[in-house]
C-alpha positions in Angstrom: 6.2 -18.3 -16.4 2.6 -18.7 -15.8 1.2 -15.0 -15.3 -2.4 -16.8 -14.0 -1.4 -19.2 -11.6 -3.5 -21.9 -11.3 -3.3 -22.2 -7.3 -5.1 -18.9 -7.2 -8.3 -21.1 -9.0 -8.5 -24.0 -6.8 -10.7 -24.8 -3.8 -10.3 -23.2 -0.5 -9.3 -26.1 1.2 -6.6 -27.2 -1.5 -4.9 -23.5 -1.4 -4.7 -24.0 2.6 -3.1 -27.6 2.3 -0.4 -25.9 -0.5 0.1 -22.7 2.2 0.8 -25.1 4.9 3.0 -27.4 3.2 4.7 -24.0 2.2 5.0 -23.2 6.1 6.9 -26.2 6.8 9.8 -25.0 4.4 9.6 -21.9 5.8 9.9 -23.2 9.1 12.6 -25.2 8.7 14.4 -22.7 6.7 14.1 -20.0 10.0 15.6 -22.4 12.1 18.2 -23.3 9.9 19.0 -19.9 8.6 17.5 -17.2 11.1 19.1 -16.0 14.1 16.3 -14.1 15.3 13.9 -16.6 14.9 16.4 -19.5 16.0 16.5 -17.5 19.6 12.5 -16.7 19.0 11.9 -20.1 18.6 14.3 -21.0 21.6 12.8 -18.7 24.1 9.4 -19.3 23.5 10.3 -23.5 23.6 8.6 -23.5 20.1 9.3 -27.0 18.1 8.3 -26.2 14.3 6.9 -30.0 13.9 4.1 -28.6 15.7 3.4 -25.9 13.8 1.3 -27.8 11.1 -1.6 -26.0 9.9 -1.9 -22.1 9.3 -4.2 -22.5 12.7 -1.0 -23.7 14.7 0.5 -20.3 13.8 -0.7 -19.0 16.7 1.2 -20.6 19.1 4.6 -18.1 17.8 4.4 -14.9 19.0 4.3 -12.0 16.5 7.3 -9.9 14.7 6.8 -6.1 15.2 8.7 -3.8 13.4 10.2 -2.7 16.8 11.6 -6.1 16.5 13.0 -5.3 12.9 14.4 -1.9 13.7 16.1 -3.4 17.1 17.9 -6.4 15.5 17.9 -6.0 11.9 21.0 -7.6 11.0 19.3 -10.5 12.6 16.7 -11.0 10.6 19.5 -11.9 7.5 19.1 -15.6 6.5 22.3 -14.8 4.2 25.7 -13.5 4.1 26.4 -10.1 2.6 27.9 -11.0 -0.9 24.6 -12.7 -1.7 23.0 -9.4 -1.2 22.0 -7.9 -4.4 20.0 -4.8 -3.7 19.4 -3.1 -0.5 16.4 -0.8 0.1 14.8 0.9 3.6 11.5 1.5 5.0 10.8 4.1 7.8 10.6 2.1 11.0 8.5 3.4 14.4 11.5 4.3 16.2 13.0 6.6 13.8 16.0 5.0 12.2 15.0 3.4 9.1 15.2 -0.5 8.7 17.6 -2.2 6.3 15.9 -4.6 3.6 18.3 -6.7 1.8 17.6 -9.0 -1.5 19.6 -11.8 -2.7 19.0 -12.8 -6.8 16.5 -14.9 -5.9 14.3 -12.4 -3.9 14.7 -9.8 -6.9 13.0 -12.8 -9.4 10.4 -13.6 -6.9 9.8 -10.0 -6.6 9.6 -9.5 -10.4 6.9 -12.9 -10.6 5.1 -10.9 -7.6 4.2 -7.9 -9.8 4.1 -9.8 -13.0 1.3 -12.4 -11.9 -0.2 -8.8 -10.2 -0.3 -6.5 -13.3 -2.1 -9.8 -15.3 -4.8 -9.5 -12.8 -5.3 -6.4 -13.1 -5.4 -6.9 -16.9 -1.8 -6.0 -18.2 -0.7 -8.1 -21.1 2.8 -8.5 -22.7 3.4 -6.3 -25.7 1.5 -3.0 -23.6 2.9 0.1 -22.8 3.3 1.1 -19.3 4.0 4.5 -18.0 5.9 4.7 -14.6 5.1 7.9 -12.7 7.2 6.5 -9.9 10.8 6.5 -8.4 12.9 3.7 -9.2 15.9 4.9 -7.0 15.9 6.2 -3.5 16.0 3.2 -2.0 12.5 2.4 -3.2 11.5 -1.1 -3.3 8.3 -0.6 -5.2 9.5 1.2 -8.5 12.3 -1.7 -8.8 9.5 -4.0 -8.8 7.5 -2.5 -11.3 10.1 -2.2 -13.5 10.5 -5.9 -12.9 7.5 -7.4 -13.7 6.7 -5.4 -16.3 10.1 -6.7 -18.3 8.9 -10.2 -16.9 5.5 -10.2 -18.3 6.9 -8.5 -21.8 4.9 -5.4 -21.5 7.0 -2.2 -22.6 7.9 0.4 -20.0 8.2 4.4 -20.0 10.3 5.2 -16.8 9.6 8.4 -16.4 9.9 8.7 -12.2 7.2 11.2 -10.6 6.6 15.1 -10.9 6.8 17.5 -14.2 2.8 16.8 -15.8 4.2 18.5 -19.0 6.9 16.1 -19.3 4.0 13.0 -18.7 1.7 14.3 -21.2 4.7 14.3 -23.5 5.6 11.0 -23.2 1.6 9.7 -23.2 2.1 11.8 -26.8 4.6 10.0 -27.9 4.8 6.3 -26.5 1.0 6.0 -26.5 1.2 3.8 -23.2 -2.2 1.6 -22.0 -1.8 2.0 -18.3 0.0 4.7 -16.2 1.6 3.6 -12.8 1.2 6.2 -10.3 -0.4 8.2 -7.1 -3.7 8.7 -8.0 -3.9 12.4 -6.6 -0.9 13.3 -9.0 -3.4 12.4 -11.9 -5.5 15.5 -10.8 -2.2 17.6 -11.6 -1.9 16.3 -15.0 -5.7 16.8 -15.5 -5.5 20.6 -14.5 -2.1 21.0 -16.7 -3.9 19.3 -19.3 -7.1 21.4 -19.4 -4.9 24.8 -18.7 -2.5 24.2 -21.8 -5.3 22.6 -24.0 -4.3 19.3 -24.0 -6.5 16.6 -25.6 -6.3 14.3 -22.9 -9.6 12.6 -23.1 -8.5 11.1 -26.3 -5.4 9.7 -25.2 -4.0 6.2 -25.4 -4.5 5.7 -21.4 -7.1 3.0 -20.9 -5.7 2.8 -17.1 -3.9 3.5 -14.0 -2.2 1.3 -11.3 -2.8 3.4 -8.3 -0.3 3.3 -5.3 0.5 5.0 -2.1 -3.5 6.2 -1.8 -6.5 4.5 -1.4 -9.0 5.1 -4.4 -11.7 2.8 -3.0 -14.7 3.3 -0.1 -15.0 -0.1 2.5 -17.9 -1.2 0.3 -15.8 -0.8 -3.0 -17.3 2.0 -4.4 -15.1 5.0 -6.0 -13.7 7.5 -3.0 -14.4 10.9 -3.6 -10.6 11.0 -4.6 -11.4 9.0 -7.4 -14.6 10.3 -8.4 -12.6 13.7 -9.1 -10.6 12.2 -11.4 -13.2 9.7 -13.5 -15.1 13.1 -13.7 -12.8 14.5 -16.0 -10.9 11.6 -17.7 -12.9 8.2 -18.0 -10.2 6.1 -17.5 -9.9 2.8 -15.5 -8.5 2.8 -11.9 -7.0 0.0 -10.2 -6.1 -0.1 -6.8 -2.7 -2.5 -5.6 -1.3 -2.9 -1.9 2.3 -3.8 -0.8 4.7 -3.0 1.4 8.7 -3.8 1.5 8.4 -6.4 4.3 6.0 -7.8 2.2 7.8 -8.2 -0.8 4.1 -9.0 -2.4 1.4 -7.3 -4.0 -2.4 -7.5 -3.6 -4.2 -6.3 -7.1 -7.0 -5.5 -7.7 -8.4 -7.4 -11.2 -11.3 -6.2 -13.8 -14.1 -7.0 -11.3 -12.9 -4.0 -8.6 -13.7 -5.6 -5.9 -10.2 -6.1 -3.4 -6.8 -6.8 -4.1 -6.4 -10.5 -4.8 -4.0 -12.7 -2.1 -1.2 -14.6 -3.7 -1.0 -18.2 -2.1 2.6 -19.3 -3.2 3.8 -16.0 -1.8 2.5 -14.9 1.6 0.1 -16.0 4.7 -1.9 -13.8 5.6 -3.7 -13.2 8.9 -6.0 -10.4 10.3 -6.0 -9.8 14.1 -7.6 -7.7 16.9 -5.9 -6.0 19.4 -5.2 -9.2 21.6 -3.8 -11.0 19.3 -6.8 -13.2 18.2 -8.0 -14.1 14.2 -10.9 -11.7 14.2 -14.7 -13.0 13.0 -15.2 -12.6 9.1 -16.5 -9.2 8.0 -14.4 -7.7 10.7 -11.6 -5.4 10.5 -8.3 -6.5 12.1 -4.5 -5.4 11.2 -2.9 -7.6 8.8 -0.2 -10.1 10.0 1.9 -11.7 7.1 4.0 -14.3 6.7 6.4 -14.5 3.6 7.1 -17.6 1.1 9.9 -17.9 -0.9 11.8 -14.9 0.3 15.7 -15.7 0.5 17.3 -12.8 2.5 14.6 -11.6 4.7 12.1 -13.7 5.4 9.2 -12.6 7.9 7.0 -14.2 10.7 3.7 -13.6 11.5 4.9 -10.0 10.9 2.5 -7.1 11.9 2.1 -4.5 9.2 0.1 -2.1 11.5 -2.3 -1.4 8.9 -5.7 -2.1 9.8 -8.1 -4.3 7.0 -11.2 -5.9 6.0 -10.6 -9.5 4.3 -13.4 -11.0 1.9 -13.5 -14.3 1.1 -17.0 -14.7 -1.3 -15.4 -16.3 -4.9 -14.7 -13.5 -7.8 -16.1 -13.4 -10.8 -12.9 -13.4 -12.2 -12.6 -17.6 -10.8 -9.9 -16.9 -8.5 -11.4 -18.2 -5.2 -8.3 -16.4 -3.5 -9.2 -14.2 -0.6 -9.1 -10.4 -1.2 -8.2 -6.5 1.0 -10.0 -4.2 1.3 -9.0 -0.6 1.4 -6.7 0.0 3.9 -9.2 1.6 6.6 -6.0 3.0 8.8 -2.4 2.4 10.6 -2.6 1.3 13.5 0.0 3.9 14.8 -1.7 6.4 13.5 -4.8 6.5 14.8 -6.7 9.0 16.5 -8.9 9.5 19.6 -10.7 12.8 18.9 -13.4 14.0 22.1 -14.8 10.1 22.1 -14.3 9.5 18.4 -11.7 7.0 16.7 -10.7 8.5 13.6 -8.0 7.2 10.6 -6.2 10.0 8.4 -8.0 8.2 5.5 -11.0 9.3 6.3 -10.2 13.2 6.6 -8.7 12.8 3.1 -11.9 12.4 1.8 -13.7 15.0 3.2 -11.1 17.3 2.2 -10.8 15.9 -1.0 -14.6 16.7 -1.3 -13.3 20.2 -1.8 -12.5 21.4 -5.5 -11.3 24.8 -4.0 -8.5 23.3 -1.7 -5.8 23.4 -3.6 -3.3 21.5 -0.9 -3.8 20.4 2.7 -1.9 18.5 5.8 -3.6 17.1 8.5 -1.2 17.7 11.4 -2.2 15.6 14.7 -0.4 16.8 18.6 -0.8 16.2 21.8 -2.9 18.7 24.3 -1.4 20.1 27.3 -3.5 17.9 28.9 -2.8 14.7 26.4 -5.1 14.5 24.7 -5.4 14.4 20.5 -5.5 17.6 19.1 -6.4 17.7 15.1 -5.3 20.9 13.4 -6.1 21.0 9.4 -4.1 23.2 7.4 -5.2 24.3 3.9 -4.5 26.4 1.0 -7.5 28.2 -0.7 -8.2 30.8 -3.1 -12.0 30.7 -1.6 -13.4 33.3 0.9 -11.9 31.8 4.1 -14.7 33.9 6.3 -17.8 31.8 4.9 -15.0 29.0 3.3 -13.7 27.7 6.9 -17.1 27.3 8.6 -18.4 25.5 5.5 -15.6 22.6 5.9 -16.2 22.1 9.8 -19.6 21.7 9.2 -18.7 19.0 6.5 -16.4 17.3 9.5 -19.1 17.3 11.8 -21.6 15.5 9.4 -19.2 13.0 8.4 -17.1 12.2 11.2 -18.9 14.2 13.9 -15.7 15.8 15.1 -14.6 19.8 14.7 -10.8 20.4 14.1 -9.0 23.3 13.7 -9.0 24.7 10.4 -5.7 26.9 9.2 -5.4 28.7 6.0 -1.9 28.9 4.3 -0.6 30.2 1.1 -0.3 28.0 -1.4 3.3 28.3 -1.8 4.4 27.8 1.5 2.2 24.1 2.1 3.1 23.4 -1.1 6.7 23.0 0.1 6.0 20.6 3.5 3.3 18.6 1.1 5.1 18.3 -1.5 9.0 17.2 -0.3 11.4 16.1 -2.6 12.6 13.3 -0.5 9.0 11.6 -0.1 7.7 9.0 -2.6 4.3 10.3 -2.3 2.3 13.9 -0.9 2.9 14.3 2.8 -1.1 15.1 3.8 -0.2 13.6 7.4 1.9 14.6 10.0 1.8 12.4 13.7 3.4 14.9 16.3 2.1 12.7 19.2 
């Protein structure tokens, strides 16, 4: 297996002549094996010979995940027994949709974070630390696990939670990188400095971070990661997926966006109406997936909302690369004449060393209208304490929300669920 493939090197014009001839099989596959798209393609009197550059791809309407939760069983391209593994993502309307994988979607998969963890400078023989579930359904710890025993790299499973148990197993394994939400880092920091661990001398050179964004638009370090590098100088690299993606987009050595994968998904970035937006703009990302067996998706719209940049990396890939993901669509906000994304409001709170938890909780008015209502744990003076973060809202983000204190103990517990794969600091009540 080629862990740097050489498609990601070529021109610009040669990896857009191998995407398209990629699309074609693709194509031809959906009408073969699809019934959603065989009655997409019917409806809309779409003939796939005349879909033949990625610029054609407009003329097919785009797959919401409406469309997914509504007619799931539709989407499968095989029968049931070829089915290997079965994992769900939360859909819009409540019921969560249904991902299946035959064999040959579980090796792609594995390729997908093998080829992503070599860009981001994993090599076979390292140790790797998962601080991530690999059951509940969970796509993404499956993976990991997958490319990792793909590339040859060594792996700790050690699933999220307990910092005394991860220090233990750093201790003892001596892993290179660590796999994990970057905020739960700050936990084993404090347990660390509590209990007197040397932890700046540890064999971590790294961390994959997932599930929150480490990174500012213009690629400089969030104030989420500048907490961390303050106390442990380690490396942190930023990756992207999703389920319906089935891909990853990795940041490599250079920092500077996660890098596309050609053989394994189109990518698009549109505005509102539907339309490629200019470059430098922000648009949501639209994907279309190679290679996938089971599932695969068209012009699907992920609904979270990016920045593409196309100048080459210093690392010779000449692939295009994400940004930080700036918002979802869905959750958006209009605040008193101000579009805000929950990204943002994690940083200013994150700004905070004295807020020990938080959850931004967004409603509707009596009148409809957006109402923000921040909820926080401190052991800080709340008289001088909740003036002190308004005025930081107002400089940032020119908006005021409403600020309530909560013991630690009892946000902890809606943060901090058991059932979620990452810290609940959002809740949509719209």
């Amino acid at each position: 297996m080629e862990l740097y493939p050489s498609i990601e090197k070529s021109g610009v014009q040669e990896i857009k002549e191998f995407q398209e001839e990629k699309l074609k099989e693709l194509l031809e596959y959906l009408e073969k094996n699809s019934p959603f798209y065989q009655k997409l393609f019917k409806e809309n009197n779409i003939r796939i010979q005349d879909i033949r550059t990625l610029e054609d791809l407009q003329k097919i309407p785009t797959t919401t995940k409406n469309n997914l939760q509504q007619n799931n069983h539709d989407f499968f391209c095989v029968s049931n027994d070829k089915i290997v593994d079965y994992s769900t993502t939360s859909g819009t309307l409540g019921d969560p949709v249904t991902f299946g994988l035959s064999d040959n979607d579980l090796e792609r998969l594995a390729y997908n974070e093998a080829i992503s963890f070599a860009c981001a400078g994993i090599q076979k023989g390292d140790v790797v630390q998962m601080i991530t579930t690999i059951d509940k359904r969970f796509m993404a710890g499956l993976a990991y696990f997958l490319g990792l025993r793909k590339m040859g790299a060594s792996v700790v499973r050690m699933g999220p939670g307990i910092p005394e148990l991860q220090w233990d197993s750093i201790f003892r394994f001596k892993p290179k990188y660590l796999i994990t939400v970057p905020s739960f880092l700050l936990k084993m920091i404090d347990y660390a400095e509590k209990n007197g661990l040397d932890f700046k001398n540890s064999s971590v050179y790294g961390a994959v971070c997932i599930g929150e964004s480490i990174k500012n638009q213009d690629f400089t370090d969030n104030i989420l990661s500048q907490r961390i590098k303050e106390k442990w100088n380690i490396k942190l690299f930023s990756t992207y997926a999703s389920t319906e993606m089935s891909t990853a987009f990795t940041e490599c050595e250079s920092q500077i966006g996660g890098h596309h994968h050609p053989e394994l998904i189109i990518t698009e970035i549109l505005d509102d109406e539907g339309n490629l937006v200019k470059e430098g703009e922000s648009g949501e990302l639209t994907i279309t997936t190679l290679g996938v067996e089971a599932m695969p998706l068209l012009r699907f719209k992920t609904g979270d909302i990016v920045k593409a940049h196309y100048e080459p990396c210093h690392c010779g890939r000449n692939t295009l690369r994400l940004g930080p993901v700036l918002g979802r669509k869905q959750q958006m906000i209009k605040y008193k004449g101000t579009t805000l994304y929950p990204p943002a409001m994690n940083d200013i709170l994150n700004d905070f060393n004295t807020i020990s938890c938080y959850q931004i909780v967004i409603k509707s008015s009596e009148i409809g209208l957006d109402e923000i209502i921040i909820k926080v744990s401190t052991d800080h003076d709340t008289e001088n304490f909740i003036p002190e973060i308004r005025d930081h809202f107002r400089a940032k983000l020119r908006v005021s929300p409403k600020i309530e204190v909560m013991r630690f103990e009892d946000l902890s517990k809606h943060v901090h669920n058991p059932n979620s794969r990452k810290p609940i600091t959002f809740i949509d009540l719209r």
